[in-house]
PDB file of N, CA, C and O in Angstrom:
ATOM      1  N   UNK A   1     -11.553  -4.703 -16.934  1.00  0.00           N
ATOM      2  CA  UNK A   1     -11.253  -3.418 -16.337  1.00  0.00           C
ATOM      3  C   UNK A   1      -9.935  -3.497 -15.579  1.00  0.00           C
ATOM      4  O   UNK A   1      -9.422  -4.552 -15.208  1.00  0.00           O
ATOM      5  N   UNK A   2      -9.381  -2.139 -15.365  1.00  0.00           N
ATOM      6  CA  UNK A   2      -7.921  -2.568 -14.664  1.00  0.00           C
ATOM      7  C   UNK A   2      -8.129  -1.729 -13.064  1.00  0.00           C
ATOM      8  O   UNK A   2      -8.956  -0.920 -12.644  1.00  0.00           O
ATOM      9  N   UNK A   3      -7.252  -2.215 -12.635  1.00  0.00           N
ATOM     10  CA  UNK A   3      -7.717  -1.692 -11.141  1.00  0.00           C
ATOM     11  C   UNK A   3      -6.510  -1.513 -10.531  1.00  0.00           C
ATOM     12  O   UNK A   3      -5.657  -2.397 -10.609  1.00  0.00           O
ATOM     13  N   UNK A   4      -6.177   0.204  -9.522  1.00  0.00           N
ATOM     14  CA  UNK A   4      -5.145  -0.018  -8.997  1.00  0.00           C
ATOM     15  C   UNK A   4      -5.534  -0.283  -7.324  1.00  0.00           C
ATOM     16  O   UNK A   4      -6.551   0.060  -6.721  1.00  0.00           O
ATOM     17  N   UNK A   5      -4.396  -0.983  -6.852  1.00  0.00           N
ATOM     18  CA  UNK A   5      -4.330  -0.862  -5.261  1.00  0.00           C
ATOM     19  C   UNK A   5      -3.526  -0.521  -4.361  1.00  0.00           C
ATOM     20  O   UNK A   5      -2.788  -1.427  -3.974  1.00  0.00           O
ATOM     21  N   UNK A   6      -3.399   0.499  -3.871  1.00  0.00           N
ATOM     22  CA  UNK A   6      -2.630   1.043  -2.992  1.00  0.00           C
ATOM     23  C   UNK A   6      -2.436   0.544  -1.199  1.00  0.00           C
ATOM     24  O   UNK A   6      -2.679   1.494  -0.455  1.00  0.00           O
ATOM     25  N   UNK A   7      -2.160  -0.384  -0.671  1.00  0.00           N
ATOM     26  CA  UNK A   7      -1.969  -0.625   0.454  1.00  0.00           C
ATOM     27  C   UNK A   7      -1.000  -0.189   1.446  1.00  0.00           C
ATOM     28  O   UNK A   7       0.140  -0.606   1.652  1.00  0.00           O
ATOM     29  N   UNK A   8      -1.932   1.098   2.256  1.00  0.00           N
ATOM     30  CA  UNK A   8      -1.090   1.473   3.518  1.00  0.00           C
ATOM     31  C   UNK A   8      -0.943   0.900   4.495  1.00  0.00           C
ATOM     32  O   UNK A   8      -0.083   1.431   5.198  1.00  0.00           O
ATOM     33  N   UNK A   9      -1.406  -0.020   4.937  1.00  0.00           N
ATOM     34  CA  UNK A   9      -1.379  -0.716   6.707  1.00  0.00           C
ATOM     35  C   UNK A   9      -0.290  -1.326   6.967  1.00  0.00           C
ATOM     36  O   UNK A   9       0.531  -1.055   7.843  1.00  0.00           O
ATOM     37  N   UNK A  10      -0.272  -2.418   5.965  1.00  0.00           N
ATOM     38  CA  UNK A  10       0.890  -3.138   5.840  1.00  0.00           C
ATOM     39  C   UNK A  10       2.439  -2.693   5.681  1.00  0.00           C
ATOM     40  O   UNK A  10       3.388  -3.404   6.012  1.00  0.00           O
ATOM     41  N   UNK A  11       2.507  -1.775   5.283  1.00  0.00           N
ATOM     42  CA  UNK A  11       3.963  -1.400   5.227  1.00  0.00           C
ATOM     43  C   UNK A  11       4.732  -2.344   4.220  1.00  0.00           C
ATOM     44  O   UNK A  11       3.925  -3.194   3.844  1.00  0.00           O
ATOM     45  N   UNK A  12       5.810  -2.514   3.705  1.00  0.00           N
ATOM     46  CA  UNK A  12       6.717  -2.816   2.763  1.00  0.00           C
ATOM     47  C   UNK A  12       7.142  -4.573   3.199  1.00  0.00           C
ATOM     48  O   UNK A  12       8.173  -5.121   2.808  1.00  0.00           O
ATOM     49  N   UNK A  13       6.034  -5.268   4.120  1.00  0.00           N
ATOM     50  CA  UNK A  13       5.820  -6.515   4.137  1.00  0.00           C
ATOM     51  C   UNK A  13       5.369  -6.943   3.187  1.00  0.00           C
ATOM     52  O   UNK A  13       4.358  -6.386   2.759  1.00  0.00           O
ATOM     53  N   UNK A  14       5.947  -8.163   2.419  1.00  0.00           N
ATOM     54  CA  UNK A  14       5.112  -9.259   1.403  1.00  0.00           C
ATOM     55  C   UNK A  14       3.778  -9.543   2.192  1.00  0.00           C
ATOM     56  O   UNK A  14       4.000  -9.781   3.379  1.00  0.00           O
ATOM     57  N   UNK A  15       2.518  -9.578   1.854  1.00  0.00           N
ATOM     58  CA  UNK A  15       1.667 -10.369   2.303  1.00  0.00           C
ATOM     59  C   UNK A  15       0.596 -11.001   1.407  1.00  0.00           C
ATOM     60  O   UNK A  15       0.204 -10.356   0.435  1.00  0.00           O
ATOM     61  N   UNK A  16       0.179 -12.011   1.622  1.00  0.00           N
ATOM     62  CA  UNK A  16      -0.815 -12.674   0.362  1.00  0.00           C
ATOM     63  C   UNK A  16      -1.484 -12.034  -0.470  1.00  0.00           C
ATOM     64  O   UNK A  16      -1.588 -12.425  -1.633  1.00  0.00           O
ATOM     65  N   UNK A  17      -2.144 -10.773   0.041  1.00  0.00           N
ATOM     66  CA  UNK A  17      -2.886 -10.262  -1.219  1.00  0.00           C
ATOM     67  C   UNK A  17      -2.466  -9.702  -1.982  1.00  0.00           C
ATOM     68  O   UNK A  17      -3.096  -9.537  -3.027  1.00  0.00           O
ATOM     69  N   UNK A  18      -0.679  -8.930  -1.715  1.00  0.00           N
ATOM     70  CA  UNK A  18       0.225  -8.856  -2.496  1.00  0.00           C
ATOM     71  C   UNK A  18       0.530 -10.045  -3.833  1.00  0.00           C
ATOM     72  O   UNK A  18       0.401  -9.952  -5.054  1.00  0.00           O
ATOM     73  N   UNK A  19       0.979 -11.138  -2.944  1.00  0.00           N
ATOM     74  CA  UNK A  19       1.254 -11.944  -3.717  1.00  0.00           C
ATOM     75  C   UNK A  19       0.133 -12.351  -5.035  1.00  0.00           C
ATOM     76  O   UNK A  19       0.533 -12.521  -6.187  1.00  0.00           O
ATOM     77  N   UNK A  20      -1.008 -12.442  -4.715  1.00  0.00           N
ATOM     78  CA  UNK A  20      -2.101 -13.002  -5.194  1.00  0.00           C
ATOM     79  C   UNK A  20      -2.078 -11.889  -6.041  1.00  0.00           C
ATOM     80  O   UNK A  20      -1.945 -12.347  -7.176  1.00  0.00           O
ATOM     81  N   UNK A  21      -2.136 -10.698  -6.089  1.00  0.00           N
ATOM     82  CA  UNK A  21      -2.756  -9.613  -7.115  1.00  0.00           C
ATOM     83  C   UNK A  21      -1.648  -9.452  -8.093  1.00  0.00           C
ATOM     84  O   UNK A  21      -1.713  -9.324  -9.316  1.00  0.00           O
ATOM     85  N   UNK A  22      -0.671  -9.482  -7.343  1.00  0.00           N
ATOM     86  CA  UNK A  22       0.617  -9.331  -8.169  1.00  0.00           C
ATOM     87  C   UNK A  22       1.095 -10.648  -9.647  1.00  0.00           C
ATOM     88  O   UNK A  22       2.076 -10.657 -10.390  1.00  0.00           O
ATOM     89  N   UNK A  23      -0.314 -11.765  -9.543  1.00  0.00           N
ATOM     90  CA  UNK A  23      -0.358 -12.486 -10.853  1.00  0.00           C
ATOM     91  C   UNK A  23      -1.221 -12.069 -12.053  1.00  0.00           C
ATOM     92  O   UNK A  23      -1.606 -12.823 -12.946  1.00  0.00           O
ATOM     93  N   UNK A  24      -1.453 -10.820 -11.946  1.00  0.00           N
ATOM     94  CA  UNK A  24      -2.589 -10.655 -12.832  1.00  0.00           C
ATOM     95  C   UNK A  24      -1.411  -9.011 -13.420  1.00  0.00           C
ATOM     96  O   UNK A  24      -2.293  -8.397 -14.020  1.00  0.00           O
ATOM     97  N   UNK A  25      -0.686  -8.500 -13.499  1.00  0.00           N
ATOM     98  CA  UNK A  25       0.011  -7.349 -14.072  1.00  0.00           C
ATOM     99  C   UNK A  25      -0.605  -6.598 -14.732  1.00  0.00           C
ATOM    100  O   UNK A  25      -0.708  -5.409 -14.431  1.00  0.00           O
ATOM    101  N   UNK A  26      -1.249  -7.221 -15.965  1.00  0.00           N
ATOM    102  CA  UNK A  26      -2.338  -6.392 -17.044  1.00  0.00           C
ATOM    103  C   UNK A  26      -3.440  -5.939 -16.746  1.00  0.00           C
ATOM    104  O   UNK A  26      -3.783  -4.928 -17.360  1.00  0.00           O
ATOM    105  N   UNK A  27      -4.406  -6.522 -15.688  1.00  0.00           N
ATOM    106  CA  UNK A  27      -5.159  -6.198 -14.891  1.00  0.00           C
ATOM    107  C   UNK A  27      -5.290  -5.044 -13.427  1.00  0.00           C
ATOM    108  O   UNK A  27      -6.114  -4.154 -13.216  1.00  0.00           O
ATOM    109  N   UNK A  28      -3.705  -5.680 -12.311  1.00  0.00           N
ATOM    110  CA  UNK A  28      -4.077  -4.615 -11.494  1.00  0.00           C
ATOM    111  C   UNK A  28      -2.601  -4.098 -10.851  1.00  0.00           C
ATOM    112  O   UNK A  28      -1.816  -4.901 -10.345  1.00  0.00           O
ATOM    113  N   UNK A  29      -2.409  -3.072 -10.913  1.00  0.00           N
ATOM    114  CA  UNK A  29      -1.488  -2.356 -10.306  1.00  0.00           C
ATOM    115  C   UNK A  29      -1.429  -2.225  -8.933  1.00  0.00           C
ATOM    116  O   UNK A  29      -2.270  -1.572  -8.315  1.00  0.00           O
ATOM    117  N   UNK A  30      -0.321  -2.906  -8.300  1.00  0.00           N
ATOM    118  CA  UNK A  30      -0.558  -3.140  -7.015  1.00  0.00           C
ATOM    119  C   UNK A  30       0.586  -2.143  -6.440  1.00  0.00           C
ATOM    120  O   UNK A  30       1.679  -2.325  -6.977  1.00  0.00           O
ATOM    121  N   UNK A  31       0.548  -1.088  -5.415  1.00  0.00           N
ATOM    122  CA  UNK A  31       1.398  -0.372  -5.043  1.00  0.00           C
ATOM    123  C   UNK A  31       1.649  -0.480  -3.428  1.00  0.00           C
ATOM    124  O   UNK A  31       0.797   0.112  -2.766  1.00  0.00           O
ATOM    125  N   UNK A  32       2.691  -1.146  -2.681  1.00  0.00           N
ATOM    126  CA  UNK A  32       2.853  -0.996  -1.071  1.00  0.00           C
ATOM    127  C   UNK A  32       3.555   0.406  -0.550  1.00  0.00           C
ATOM    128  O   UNK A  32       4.577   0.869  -1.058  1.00  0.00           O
ATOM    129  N   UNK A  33       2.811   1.024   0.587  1.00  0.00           N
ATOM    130  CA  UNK A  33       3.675   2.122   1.189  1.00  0.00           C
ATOM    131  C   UNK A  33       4.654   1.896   1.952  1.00  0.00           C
ATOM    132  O   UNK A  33       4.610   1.037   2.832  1.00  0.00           O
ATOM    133  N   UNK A  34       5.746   2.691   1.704  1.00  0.00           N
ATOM    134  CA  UNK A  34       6.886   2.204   2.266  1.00  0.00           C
ATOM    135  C   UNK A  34       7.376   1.772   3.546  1.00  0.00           C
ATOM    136  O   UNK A  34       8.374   1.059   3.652  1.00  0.00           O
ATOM    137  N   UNK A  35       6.482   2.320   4.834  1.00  0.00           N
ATOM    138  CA  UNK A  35       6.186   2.151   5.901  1.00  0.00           C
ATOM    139  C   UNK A  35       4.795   1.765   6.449  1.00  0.00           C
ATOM    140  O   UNK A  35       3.800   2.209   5.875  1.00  0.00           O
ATOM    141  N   UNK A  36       4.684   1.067   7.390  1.00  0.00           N
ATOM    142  CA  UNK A  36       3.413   1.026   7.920  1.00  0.00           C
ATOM    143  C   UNK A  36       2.637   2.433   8.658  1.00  0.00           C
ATOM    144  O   UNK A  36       3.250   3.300   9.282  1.00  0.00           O
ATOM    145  N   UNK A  37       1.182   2.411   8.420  1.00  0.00           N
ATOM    146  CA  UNK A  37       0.518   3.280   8.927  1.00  0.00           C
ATOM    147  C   UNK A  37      -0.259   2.543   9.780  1.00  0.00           C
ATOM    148  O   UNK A  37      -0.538   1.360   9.588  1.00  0.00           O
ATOM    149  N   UNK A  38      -0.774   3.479  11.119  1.00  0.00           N
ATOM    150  CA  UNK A  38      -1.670   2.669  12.204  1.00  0.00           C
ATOM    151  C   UNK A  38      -2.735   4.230  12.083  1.00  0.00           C
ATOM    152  O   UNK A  38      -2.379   5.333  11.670  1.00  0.00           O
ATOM    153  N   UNK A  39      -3.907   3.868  12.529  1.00  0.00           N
ATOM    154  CA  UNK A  39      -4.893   5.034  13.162  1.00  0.00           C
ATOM    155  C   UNK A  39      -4.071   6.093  14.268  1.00  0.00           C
ATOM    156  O   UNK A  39      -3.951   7.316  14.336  1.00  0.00           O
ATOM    157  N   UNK A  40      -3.494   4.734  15.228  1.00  0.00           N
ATOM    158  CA  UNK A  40      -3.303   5.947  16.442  1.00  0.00           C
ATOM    159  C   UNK A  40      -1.578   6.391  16.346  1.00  0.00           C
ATOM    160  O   UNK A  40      -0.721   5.687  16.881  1.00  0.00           O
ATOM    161  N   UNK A  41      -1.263   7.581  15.629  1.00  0.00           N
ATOM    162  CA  UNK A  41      -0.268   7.716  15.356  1.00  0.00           C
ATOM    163  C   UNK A  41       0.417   9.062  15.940  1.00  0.00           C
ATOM    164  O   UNK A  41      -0.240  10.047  16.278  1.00  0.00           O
ATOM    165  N   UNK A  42       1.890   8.966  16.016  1.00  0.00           N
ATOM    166  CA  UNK A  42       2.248  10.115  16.853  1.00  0.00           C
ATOM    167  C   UNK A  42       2.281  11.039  15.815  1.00  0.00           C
ATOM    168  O   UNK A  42       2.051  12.218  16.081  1.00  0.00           O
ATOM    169  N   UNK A  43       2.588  10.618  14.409  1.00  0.00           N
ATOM    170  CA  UNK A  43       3.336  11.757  13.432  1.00  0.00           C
ATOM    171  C   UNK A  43       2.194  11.369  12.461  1.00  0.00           C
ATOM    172  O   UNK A  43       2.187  10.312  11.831  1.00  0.00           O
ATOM    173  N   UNK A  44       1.197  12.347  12.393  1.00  0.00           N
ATOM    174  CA  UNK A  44       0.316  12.202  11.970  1.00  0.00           C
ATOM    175  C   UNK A  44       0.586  13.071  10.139  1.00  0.00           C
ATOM    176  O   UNK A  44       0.084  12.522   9.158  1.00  0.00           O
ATOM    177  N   UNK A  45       1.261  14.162  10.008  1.00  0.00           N
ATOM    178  CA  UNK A  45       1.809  14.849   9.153  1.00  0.00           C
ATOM    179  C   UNK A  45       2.586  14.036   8.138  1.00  0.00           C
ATOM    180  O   UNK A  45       2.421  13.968   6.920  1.00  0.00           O
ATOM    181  N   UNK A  46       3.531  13.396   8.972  1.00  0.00           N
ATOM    182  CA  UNK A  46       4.578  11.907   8.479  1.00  0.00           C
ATOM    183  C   UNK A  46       3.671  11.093   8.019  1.00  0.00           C
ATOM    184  O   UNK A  46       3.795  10.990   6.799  1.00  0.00           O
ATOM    185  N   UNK A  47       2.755  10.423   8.465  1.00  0.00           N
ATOM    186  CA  UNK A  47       1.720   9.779   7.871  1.00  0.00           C
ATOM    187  C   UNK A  47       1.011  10.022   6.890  1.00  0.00           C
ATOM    188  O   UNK A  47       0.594   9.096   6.195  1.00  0.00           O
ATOM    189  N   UNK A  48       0.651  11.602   6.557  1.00  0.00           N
ATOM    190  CA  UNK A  48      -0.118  12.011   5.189  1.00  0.00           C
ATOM    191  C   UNK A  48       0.865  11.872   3.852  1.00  0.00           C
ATOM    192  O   UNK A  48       0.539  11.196   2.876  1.00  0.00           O
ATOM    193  N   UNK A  49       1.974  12.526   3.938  1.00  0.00           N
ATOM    194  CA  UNK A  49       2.882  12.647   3.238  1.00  0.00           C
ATOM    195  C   UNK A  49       2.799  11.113   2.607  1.00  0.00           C
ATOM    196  O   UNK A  49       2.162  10.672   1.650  1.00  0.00           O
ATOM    197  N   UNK A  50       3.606  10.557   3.438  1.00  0.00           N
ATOM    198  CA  UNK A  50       3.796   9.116   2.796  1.00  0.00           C
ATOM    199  C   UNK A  50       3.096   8.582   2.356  1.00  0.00           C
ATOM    200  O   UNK A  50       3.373   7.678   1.568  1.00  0.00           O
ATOM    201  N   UNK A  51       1.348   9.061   2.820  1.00  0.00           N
ATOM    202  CA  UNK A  51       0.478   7.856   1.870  1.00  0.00           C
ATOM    203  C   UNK A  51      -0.204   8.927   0.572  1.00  0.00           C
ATOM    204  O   UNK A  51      -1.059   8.757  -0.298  1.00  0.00           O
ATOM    205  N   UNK A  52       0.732  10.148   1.006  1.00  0.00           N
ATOM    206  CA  UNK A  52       0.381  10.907  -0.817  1.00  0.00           C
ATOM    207  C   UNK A  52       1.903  10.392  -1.485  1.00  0.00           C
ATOM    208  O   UNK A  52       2.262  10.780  -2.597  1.00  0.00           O
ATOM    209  N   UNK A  53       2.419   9.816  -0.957  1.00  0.00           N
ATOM    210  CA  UNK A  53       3.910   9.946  -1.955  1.00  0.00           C
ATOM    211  C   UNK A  53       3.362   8.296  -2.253  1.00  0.00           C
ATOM    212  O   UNK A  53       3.294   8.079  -3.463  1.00  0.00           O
ATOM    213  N   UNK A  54       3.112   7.550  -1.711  1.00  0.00           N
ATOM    214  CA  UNK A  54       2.151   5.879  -2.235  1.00  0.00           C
ATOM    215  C   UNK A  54       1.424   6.146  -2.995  1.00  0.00           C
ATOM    216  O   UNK A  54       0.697   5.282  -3.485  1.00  0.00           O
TER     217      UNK A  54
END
């Protein structure tokens, strides 16, 4: 089965599970948002956008 993953928290940092998923291509589509997202946020609007444009 193929699987995609979209990771907002992290922001446009490399981090291992990046790395790790990113050996399998045919399997899973790995997508980072361009900025980091937190819960407690001032620009909460700024925040939707970007993780519909991810």
């Amino acid at each position: 089965m193929q699987v995609g993953v979209v990771q907002f928290i992290k922001g446009a940092l490399s981090t291992g599970e990046e790395k790790f998923l990113r050996r399998f291509p045919d399997e899973v589509s790995f997508h980072a948002m361009a900025e980091c997202y937190t819960w407690e946020t001032q620009a909460r609007e700024r925040d939707i956008a970007k993780a519909t444009q991810a």
